[in-house]
C-alpha positions in Angstrom: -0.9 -36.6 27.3 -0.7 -33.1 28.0 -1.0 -31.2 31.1 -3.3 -28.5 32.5 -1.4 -25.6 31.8 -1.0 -27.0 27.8 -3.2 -25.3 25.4 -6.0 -27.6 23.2 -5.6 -27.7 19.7 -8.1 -25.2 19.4 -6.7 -22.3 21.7 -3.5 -22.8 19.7 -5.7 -22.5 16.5 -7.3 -19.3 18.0 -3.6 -17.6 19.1 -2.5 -18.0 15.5 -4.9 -16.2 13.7 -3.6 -13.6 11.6 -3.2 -10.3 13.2 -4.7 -7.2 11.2 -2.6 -5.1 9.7 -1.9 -2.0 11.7 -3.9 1.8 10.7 -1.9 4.3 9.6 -3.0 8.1 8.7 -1.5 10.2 6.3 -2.3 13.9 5.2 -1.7 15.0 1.6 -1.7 18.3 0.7 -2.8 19.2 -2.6 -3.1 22.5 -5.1 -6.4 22.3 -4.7 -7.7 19.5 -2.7 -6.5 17.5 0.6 -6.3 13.7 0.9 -6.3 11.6 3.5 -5.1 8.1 3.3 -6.4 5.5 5.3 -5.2 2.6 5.8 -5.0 -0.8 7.4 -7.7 -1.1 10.9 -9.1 2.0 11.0 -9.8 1.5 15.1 -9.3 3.4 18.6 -6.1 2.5 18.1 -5.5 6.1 15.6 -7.7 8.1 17.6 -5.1 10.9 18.1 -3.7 10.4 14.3 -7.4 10.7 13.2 -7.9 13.6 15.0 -4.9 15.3 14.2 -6.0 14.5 10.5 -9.1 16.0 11.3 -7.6 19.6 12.5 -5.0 19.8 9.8 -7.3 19.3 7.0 -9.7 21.7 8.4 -7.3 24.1 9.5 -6.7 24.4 5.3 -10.0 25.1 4.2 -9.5 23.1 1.4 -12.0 20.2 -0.3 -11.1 17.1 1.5 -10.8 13.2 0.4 -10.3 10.5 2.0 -9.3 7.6 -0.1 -10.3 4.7 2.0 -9.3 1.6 -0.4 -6.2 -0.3 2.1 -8.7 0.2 4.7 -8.9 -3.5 6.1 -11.2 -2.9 9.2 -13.0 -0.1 10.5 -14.8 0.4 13.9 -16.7 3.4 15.6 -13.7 5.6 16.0 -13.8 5.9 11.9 -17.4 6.5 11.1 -17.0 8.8 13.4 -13.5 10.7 12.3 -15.8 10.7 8.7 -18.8 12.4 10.8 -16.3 14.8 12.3 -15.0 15.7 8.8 -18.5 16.1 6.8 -19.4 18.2 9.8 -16.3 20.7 10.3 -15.5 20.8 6.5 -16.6 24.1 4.5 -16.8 21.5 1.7 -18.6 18.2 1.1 -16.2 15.3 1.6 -15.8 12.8 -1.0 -14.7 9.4 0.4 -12.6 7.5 -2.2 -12.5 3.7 -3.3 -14.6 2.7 -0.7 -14.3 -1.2 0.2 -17.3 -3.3 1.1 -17.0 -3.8 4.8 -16.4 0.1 5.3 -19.5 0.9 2.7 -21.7 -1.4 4.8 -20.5 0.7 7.9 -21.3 4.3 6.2 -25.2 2.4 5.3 -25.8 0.8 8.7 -25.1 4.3 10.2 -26.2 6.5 7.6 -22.9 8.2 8.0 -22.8 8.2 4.4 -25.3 10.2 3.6 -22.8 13.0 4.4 -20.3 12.3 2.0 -20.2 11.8 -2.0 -19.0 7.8 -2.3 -16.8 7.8 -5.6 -15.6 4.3 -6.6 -13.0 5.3 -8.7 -10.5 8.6 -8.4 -11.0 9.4 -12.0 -11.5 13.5 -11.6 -8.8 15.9 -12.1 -5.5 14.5 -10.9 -4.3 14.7 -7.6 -0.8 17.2 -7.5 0.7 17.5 -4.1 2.2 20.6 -3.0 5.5 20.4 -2.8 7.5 17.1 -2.8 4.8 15.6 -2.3 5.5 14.2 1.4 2.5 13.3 3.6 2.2 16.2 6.2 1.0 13.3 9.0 
């Protein structure tokens, strides 16, 4: 018998669903190139990250990439951090290892149509300056 304030089977079902892994932001600075690595949701929840991102890459002038393959989940506040970026860059940004759920996004939107998709990173290699620390 349980009482009123118990949960049902089913709400305690629904509170243990596996929580999404949390988005993180980081800004590589290359000899030639900059990359940043998404990862994880990709949600409101990185707005300032993703905007800092956003000013930091475009304060180098450099080619961007993103390389998007840990992205687990990603909501407006990405496609539009990859508008933001296609549209402020001097260069056109290539978006790297896209996964299927973030591909569908950049279709649906037509957000991709302002970046060059690569599925694999197989150009010149990427040489951080420096240690090779993320800047973000």
């Amino acid at each position: 018998m349980r009482d009123g304030n118990s949960p049902t089977p089913d709400e305690q079902a629904q509170a243990q669903e596996v929580v999404g892994e949390p988005g993180a932001v980081q800004v590589i600075v290359g000899a030639d190139r900059t990359r940043i690595v998404l990862s994880g949701e990709v949600d409101a929840d990185l707005g300032a990250e993703l905007a800092e991102a956003t000013s930091e890459a475009e304060q180098r002038g450099l080619p961007i990439e993103v390389d998007a393959h840990h992205v687990t989940f990603m909501d407006s506040s990405g496609v539009a951090f990859l508008a933001r970026l296609s549209i402020r860059s001097q260069h056109r940004v290539r978006l790297l290892r896209v996964p299927p759920t973030v591909r569908f996004l950049l279709e649906v939107t037509r957000i991709g149509e302002l970046l060059d998709i690569v599925d694999d990173d197989q150009g010149a290699p990427f040489e951080p300056l420096g240690d090779g620390t993320p800047t973000s």
